[in-house]
C-alpha positions in Angstrom: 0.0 0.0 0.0 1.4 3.3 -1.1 1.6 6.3 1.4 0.9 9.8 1.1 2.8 13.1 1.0 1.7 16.1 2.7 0.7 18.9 1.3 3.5 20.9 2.9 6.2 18.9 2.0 5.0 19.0 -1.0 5.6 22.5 -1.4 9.5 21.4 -0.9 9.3 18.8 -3.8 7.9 21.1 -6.1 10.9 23.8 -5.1 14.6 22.7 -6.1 15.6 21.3 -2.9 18.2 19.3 -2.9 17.6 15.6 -1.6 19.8 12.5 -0.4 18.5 8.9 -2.0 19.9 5.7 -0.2 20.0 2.9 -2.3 21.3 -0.8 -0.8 24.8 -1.9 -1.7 25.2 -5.4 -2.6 27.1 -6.4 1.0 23.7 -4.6 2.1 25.4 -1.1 3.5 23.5 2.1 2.5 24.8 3.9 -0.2 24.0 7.8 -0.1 24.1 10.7 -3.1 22.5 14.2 -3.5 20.1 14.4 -5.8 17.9 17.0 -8.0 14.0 15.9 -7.2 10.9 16.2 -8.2 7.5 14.7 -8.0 4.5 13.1 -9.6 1.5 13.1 -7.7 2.9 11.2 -4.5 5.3 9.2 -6.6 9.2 10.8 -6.6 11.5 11.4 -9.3 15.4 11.2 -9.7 17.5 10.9 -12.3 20.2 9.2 -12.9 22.8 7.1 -15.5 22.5 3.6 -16.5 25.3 1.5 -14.9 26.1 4.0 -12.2 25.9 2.6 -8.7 22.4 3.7 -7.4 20.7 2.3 -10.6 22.9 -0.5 -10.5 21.5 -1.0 -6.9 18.0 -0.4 -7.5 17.9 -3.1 -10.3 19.4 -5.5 -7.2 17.2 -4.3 -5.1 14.1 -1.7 -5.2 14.1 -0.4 -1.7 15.1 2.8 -1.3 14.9 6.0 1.3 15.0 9.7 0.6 15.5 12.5 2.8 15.2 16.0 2.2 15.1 18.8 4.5 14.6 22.8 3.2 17.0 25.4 2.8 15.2 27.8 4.8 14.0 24.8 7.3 17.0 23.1 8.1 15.3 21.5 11.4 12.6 19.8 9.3 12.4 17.2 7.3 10.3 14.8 4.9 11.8 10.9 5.1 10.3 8.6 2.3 10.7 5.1 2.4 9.9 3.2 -0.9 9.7 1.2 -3.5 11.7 2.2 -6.7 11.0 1.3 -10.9 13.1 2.7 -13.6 12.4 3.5 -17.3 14.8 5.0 -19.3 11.8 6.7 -21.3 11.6 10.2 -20.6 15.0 10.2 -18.8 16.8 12.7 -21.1 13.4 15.4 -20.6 13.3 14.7 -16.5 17.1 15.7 -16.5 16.5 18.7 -18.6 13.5 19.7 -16.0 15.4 19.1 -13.3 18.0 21.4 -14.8 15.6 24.2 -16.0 14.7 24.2 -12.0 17.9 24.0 -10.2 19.9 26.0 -12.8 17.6 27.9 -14.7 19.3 26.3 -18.2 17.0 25.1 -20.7 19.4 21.8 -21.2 21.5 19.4 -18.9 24.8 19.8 -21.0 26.7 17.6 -19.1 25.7 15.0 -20.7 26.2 15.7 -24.0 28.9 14.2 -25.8 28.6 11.2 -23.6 27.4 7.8 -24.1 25.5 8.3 -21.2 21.7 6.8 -21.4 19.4 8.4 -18.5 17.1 6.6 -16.4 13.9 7.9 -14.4 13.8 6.4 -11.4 10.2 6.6 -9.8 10.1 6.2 -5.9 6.6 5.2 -4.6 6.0 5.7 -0.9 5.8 3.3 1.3 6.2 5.0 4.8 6.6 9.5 4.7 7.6 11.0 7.8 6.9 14.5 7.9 9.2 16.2 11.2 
């Protein structure tokens, strides 16, 4: 059964706030990177490369956490517990939205001239703690 996320926190997901995912490593220690975020409906949504280690974890397993606590809020946060999919469909427009927000540039360019194929990784709540 999927959880919900508060209206108030999601205010933050529809800001560019930056955001910590933790995927599981194959020994089963957390592994831990920063992330650009957004959000559809009460589903999440993070980018990322095919082959790098948090897709290469999710494939292994699909349980993941994200954390994200507000600039101008740094005492609270939203914790979301979940379930993740991937599709690389849509992966090269959800990294240029994800840029237009947290950069203002109409285009991730970072990517370009890379062999680089990107993945939209869709986190669906499981448990959301709102502090």
């Amino acid at each position: 059964m999927s959880a919900s996320i508060p209206d108030e926190a999601k205010a933050w997901l529809d800001a560019p706030e930056f955001a910590t995912i933790a995927t599981i490593e194959p020994d089963g220690r957390p592994q831990l990177s920063v992330v650009w975020i957004s959000r559809d409906g009460d589903d999440l949504l993070v980018s990322t490369v095919r082959g790098r280690r948090k897709h290469r974890n999710i494939e292994r397993d699909p349980r993941v956490g994200i954390l994200l606590f507000p600039h101008d809020a740094p005492y609270r946060y939203l914790e979301v517990r979940g379930t993740a999919t991937m599709t690389e469909e849509g992966g090269r427009e959800l990294i240029d939205e994800h840029a237009r927000a947290y950069h203002g540039a109409e285009r991730y360019s970072a990517d370009d001239g890379t062999d680089n194929v990107r993945v939209v990784v869709r986190i669906t709540p499981d448990k959301v703690v709102l502090h």
